[in-house]
N, C-alpha and C positions, 0 to 999 in steps of 0.2 A: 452385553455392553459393560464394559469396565469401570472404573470409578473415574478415570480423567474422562473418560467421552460423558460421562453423568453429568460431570462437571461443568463441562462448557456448551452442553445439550442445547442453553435456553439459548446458543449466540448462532445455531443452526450449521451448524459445520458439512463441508461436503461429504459425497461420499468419500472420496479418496482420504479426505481429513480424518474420520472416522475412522475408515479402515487400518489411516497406519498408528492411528491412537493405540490400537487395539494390540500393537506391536512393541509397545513403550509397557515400562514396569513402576515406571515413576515421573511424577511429573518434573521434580530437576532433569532427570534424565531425556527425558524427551522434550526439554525446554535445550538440552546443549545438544542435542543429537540433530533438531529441526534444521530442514534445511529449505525453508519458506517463509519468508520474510509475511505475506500476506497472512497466512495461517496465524503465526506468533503478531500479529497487532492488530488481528481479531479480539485478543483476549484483553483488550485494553477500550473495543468499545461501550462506550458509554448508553446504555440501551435506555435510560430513561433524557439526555439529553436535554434535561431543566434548566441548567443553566449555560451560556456562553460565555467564549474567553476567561474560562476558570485559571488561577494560576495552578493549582495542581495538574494542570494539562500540559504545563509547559516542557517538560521533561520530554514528553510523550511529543508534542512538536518541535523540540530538536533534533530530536531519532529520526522523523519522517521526510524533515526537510534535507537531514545528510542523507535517506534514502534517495529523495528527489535528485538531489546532485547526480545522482546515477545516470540519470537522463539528459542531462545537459550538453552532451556532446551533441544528440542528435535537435537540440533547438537551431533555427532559422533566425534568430533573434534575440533580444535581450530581455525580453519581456520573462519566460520562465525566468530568470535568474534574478533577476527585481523583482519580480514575487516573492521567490525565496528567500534572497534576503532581508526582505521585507517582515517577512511571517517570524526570522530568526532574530531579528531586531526586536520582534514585540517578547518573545519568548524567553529574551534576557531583559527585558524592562525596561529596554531604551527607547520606545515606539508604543503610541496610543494603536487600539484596535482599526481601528477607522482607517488609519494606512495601509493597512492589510487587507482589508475589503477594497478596498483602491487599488490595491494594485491585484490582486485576483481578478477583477471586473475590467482592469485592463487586459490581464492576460486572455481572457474568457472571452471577450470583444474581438479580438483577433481572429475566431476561427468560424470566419463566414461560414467556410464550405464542409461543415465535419458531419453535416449529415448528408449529403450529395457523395455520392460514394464509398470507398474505402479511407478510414482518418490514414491523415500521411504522419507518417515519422516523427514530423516537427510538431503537427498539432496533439499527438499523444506526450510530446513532454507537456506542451503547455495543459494539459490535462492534470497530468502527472503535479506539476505546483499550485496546480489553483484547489488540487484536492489535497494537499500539504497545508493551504493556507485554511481550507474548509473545515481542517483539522483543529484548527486553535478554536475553530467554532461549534462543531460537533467532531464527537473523536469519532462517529461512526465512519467518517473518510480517510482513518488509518490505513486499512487494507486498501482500499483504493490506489495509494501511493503505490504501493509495490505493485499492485496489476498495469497500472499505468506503465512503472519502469519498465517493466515485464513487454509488454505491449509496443514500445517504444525500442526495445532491442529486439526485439520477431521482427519486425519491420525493417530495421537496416538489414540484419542479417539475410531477409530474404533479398533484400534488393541485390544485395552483392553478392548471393548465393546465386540468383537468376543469369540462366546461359537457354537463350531463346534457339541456339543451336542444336539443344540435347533432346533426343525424344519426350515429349508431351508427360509421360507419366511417370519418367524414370527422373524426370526433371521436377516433377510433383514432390515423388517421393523423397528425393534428395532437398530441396528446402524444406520442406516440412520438417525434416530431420535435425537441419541446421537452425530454426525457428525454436525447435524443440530444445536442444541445445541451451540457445542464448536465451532464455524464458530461465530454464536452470540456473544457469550462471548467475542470472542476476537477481533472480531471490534469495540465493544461497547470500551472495553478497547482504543483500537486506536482512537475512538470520541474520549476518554477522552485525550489523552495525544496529539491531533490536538489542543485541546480547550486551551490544556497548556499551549502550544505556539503562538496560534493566537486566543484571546478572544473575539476578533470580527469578523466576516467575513466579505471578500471582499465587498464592495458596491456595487449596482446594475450599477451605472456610471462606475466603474474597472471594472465589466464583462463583458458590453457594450463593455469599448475600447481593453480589452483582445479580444471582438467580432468580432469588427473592424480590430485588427490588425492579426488573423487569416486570414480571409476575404482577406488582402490585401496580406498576407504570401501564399496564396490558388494562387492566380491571379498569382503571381509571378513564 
């Protein structure tokens, strides 16, 4: 294990995370190299989570909320996007907390049916903003944002990838493909607009004592 996987060991990273750590020589360097929006705002959650609506978080909630924008195409509604700009209102200090939890709880209310089957399209953005707005609350719903976006483009793309004409498995394998795809796309997009806001990444001493203070958060 190399010194950036030591690093960020205590934030549980997957395998795949892991493995392409392992591929990096530096951490600038695999901070501009990353092309995983969810990976890069792992490294920003808050593992002991003591306090709420920190303003030193707000930075970190403007990033997440222009990732959420990502998703907006595929809402049903107005509701993700009044979240949003709800969350980005507090996060420039025009808006008390409380409106934010309002309109999260609004968006969040909408999705009767998201455990009855497969989530649709529309309900993974509204997921998508209300874990942007979760974010001003605990930063552990940063990645969240991006698996949501992520989540929310698989979905259209399969829909419009689907041809109920083509054989059963060659039609399998061909959305999956294109699911595969749009999942890329728009993490890479979310690296980009991480990099936006934070051009440098954390130092290996900050995720040490992020380390530590997990550790001591764990014991307690």
């Amino acid at each position: 294990m190399n010194e950036l996987n030591q690093a960020v060991a205590h934030l549980d990273p997957c395998p795949d995370a892991v493995s392409w750590l392992e591929t990096q020589d530096s951490q600038q360097g695999a901070w501009e190299n990353c092309e995983r929006g969810d990976w890069m705002l792992t490294i920003f959650k808050d593992t002991s989570n003591e306090c709420k609506w920190r303003d030193d978080r707000k930075q970190l909630v403007l990033c997440v909320c222009e990732c959420a924008r990502l998703a907006l195409p595929y809402a049903s509604d107005v509701l993700p996007l009044r979240c949003i700009e709800t969350t980005e209102a507090w996060a420039r200090g025009e808006m008390d907390h409380k409106y934010v939890e309002s309109a999260r709880l609004a968006t969040i209310a909408k999705q009767d049916c998201r455990w009855l089957g497969t989530i649709s399209t529309a309900e993974c953005t509204m997921e998508c903003a209300a874990a942007a707005a979760r974010t001003a609350e605990f930063s552990d719903w940063a990645p969240d944002v991006a698996g949501w976006v992520g989540a929310a483009a698989a979905q259209a793309a399969s829909k419009a990838a689907w041809n109920p004409e083509s054989p059963m498995l060659s039609q399998a394998l061909s959305v999956s493909a294109v699911m595969k795809s749009a999942i890329h796309d728009v993490l890479r997009q979310c690296a980009g607009i991480v990099r936006k806001y934070f051009p440098d990444p954390p130092t290996l001493k900050e995720l040490r004592s992020c380390k530590r203070q997990s550790e001591r958060h764990t014991k307690n």
